[in-house]
C-alpha positions as CSV (number, residue, x, y, z in Angstrom):
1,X,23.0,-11.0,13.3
2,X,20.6,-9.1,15.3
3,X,20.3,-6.1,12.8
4,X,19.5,-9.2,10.3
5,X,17.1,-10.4,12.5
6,X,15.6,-7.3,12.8
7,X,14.9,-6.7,9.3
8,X,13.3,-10.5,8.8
9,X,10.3,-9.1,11.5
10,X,10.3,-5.6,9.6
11,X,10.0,-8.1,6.1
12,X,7.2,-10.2,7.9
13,X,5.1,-7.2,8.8
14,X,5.6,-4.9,6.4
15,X,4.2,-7.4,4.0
16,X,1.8,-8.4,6.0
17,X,0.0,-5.2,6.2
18,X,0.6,-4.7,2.7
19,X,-0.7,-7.5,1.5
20,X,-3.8,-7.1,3.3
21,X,-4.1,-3.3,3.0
22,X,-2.3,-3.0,-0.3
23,X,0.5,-0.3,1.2
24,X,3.3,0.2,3.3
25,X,6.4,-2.2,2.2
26,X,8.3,-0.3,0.6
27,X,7.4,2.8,3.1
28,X,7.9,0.2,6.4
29,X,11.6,-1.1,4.9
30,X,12.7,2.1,3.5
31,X,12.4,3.9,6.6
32,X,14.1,1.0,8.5
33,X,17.1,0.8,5.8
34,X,17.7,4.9,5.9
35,X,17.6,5.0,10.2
36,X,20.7,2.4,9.7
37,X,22.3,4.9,7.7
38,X,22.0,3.7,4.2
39,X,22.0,5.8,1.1
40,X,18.7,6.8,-0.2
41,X,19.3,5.0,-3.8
42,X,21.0,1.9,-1.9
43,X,18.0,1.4,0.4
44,X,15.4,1.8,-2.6
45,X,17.2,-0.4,-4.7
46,X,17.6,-2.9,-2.0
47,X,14.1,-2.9,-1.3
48,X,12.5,-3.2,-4.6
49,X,14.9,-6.6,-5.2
50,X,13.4,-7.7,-1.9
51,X,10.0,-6.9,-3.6
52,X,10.8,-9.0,-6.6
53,X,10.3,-12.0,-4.7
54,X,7.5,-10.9,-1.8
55,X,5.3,-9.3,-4.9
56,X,5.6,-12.4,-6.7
57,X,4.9,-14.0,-3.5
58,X,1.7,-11.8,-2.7
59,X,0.6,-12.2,-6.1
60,X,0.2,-16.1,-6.6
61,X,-1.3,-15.6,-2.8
62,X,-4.1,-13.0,-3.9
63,X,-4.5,-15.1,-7.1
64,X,-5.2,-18.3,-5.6
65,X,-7.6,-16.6,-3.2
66,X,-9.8,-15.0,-6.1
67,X,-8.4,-11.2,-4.9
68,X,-7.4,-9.8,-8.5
69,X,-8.7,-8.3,-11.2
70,X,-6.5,-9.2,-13.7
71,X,-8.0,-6.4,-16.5
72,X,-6.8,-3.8,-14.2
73,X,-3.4,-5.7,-13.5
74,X,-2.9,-5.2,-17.1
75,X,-3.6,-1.4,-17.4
76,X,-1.4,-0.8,-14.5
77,X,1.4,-2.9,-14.9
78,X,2.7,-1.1,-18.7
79,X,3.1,2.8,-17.6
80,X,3.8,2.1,-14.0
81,X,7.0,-0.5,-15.0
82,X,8.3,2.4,-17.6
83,X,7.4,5.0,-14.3
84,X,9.5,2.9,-11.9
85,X,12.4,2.4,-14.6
86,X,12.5,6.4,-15.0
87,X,12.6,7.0,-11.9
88,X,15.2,4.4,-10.8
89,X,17.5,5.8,-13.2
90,X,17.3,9.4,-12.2
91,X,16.7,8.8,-8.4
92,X,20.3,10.3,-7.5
93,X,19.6,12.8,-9.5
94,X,16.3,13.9,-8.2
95,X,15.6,15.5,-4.8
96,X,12.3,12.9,-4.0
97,X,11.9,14.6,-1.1
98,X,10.6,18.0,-2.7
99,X,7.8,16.8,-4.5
100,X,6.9,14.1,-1.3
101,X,5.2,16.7,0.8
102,X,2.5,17.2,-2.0
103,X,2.4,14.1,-3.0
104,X,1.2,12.7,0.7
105,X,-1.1,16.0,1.3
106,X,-3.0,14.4,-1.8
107,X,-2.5,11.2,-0.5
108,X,-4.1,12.3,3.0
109,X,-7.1,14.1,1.3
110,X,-7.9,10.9,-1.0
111,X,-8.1,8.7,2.7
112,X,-10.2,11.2,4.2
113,X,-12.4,10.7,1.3
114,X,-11.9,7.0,1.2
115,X,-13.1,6.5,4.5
116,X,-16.3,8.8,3.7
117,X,-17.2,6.6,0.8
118,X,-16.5,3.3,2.8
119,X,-18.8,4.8,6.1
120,X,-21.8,6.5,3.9
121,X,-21.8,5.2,0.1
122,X,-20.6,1.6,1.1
123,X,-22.9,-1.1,-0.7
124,X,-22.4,-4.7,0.3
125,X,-22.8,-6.4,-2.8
126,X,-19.1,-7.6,-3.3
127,X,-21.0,-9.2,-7.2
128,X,-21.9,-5.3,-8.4
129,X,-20.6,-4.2,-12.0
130,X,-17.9,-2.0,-12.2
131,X,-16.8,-0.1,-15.2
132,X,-12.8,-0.8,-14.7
133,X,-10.7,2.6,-14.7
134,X,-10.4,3.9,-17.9
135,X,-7.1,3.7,-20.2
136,X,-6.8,7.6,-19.9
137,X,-6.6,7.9,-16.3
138,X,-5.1,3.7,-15.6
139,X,-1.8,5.3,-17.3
140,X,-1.1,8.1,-15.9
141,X,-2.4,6.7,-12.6
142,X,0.6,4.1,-13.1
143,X,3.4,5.9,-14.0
144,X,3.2,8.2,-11.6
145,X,2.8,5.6,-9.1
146,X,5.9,3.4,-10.6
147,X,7.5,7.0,-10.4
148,X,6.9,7.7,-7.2
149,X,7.4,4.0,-5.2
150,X,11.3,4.2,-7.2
151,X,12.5,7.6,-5.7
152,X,10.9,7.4,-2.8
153,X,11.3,3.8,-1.9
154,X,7.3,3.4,-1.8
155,X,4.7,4.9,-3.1
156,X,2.8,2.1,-5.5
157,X,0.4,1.4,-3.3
158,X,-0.2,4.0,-1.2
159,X,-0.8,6.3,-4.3
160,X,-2.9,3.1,-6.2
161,X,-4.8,1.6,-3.3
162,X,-6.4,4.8,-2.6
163,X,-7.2,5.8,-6.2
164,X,-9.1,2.3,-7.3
165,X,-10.8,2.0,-3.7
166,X,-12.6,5.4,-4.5
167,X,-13.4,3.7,-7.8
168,X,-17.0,3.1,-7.1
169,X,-17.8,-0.8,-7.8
170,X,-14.6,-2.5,-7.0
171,X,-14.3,-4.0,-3.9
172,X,-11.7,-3.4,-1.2
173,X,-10.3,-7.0,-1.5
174,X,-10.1,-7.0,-5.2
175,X,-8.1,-3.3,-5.0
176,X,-5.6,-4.9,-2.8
177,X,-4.9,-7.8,-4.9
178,X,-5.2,-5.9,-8.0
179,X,-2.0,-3.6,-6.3
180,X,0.1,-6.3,-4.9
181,X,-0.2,-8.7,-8.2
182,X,0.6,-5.5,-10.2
183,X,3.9,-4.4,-8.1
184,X,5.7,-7.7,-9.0
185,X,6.3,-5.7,-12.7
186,X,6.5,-2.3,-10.7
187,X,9.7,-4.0,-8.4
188,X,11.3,-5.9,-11.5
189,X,11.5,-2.8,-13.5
190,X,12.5,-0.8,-11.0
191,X,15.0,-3.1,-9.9
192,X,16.6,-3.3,-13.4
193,X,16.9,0.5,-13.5
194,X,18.6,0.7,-10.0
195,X,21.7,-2.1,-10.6
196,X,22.0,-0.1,-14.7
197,X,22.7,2.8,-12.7
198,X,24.2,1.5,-9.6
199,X,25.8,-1.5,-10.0
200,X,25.3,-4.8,-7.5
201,X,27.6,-3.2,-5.4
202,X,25.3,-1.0,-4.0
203,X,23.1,-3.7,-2.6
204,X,23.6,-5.7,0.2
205,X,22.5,-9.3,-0.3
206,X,21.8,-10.2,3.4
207,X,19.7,-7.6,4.2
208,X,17.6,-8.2,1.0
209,X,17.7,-12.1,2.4
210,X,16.0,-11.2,5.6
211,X,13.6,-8.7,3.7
212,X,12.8,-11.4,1.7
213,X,12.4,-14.4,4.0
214,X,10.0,-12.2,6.3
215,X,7.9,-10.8,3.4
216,X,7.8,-14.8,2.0
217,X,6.1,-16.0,4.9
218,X,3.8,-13.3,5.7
219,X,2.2,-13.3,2.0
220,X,0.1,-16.2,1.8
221,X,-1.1,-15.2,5.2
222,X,-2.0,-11.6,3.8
223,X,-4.1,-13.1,1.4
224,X,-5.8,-14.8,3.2
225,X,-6.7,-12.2,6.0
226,X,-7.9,-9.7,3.1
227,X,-10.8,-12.2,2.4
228,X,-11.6,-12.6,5.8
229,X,-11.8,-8.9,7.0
230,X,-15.3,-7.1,6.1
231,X,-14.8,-5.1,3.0
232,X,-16.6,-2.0,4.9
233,X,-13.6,-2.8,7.8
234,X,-10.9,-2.8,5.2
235,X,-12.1,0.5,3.4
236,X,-11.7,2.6,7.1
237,X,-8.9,0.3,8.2
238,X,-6.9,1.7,4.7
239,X,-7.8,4.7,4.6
240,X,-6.6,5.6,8.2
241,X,-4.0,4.1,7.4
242,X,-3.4,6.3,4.3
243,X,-3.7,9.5,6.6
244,X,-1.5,8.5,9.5
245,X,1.2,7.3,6.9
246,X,1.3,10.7,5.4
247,X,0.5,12.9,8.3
248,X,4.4,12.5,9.4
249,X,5.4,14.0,5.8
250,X,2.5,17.0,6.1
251,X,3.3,17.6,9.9
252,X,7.5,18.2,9.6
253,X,7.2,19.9,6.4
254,X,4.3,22.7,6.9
255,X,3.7,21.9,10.8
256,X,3.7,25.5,12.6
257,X,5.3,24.0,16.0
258,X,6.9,20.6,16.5
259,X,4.7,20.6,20.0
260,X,1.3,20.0,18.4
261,X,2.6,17.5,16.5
262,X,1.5,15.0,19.6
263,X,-1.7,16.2,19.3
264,X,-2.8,15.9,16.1
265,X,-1.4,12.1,16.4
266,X,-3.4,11.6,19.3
267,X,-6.5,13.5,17.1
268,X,-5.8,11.5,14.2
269,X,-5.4,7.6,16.8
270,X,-8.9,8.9,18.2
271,X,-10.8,9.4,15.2
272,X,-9.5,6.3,13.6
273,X,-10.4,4.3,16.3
274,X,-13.6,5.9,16.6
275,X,-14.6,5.4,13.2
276,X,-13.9,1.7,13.3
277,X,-15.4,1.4,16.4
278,X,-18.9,2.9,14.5
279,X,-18.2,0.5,12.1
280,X,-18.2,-2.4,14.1
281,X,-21.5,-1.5,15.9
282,X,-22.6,-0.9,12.6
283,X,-21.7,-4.7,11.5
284,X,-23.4,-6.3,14.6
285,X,-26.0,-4.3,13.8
286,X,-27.1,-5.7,10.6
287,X,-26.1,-8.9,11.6
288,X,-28.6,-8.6,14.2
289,X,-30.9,-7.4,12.2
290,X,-30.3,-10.5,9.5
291,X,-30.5,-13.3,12.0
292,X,-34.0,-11.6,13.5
293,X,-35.1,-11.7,9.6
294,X,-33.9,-15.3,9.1
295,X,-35.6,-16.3,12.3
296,X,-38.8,-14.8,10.9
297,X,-39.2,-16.6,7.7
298,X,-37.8,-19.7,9.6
């Protein structure tokens, strides 16, 4: 009951942050399912049926509060349902874990640049054109990331968040939407691949239950939150998230000694909170500056 219990907070804010950064679900419940001992493939498949109902959850949520752009839904939901199939079928197959370590060194190079975009080349028009992402790149963009989120138990939005947020034009809010709405196909397809190669017997129902009933409540609330936060907030806020997430995977696969690895947390916790902390001052700032302007022609 307790281990049950457990997982309903782990549902709650593991969709929680990813409905409001567009990440860390599947990563969050994974990990959780794999420290009680479960197979790799059980825990993934698990998981993904647990994101059939939170994505479909998230996505009415981000609908209702304006947060998706439903051209890009489109492009992404095709290739990355046929990526997440493929690679739910050949998960026990595939060693995930090889091609991981490159995958989140990418990943941690695209939030380091996420977070220069969102501190220097943010524009606070949240009504600027955008030219969507292009066909060409949208499908290979979402197989691989329907690829990657089905063998290793996560990796739609970390891989898509941080691809459409360095999409100049398209707004922070908007990219997180546009991911969560988009995973519902991503979870389904996956999900269908998993029990074709698995059977049901692989997945345990009450864990997937508490998974579900956390993710359920925190999705509405997500949605809302991700129209609330500062879109210049939620660019630094994701992609520091992006680079601690993926840090752990660079650090124990090329790290020289286990003993910096404190350290370079503790660098990583410091800058982070440093660059939100200029962005904050930076806010107040032009709030300041705003009301003093509004006063004048008052």
């Amino acid at each position: 009951m307790e281990k049950l219990i457990v997982l309903a907070i782990v549902g709650f804010f593991a969709q929680l942050i990813d409905g409001a950064l567009g990440m860390a679900y599947g990563v969050t419940s994974t990990s959780l399912l794999l420290a009680f001992g479960i197979a790799p493939a059980a825990a993934s498949a698990s998981v993904h049926l647990s994101e059939v109902v939170t994505t479909a959850a998230s996505g009415i949520s981000h609908l209702k509060f304006g947060n998706v752009d439903k051209k890009m839904v489109l492009r992404l939901t095709i290739p990355g349902a046929i990526g997440a199939f493929i690679g739910a079928c050949f998960l026990s197959n595939i060693p995930g874990d090889i091609v991981k370590p490159y995958i989140s060194l990418f990943l941690l190079l695209l939030g380091l640049y996420v977070i220069y975009r969102f501190l220097f080349k943010f524009q606070h028009s949240e009504t600027k054109v955008y030219k969507a992402l292009p066909i060409k790149q949208s499908i290979p963009l979402g197989f691989i990331a329907g690829f990657a989120d089905a063998t290793g138990g996560g990796g739609w939005g970390p891989i898509a968040t941080p691809v459409l947020l360095s999409k100049k034009g398209m707004t922070a809010r908007k990219v997180v939407g546009t991911v969560d709405t988009s995973e519902f196909a991503i979870a389904v397809s996956a999900t269908i691949g998993f029990i074709l190669s698995l059977g049901w017997d692989t997945v345990n129902f009450l864990w997937v239950t508490a998974l579900v009933l956390g993710g359920v409540v925190a999705a509405p609330i997500a949605a809302w939150l991700v129209r609330k936060v500062p879109a210049q907030l939620m660019g630094v806020l994701v992609g520091g998230f992006i680079i601690l997430v993926n840090a752990r995977t660079v650090l124990n696969t090329w790290a020289v000694h286990s003993n910096y690895t404190p350290l370079v947390y503790g660098i990583i916790l410091l800058a982070w909170a440093a660059v939100v902390f200029f962005v904050f001052r930076k806010m107040k700032t032009s709030r300041s500056v705003e009301e003093e302007h509004a006063d004048v022609i008052g």
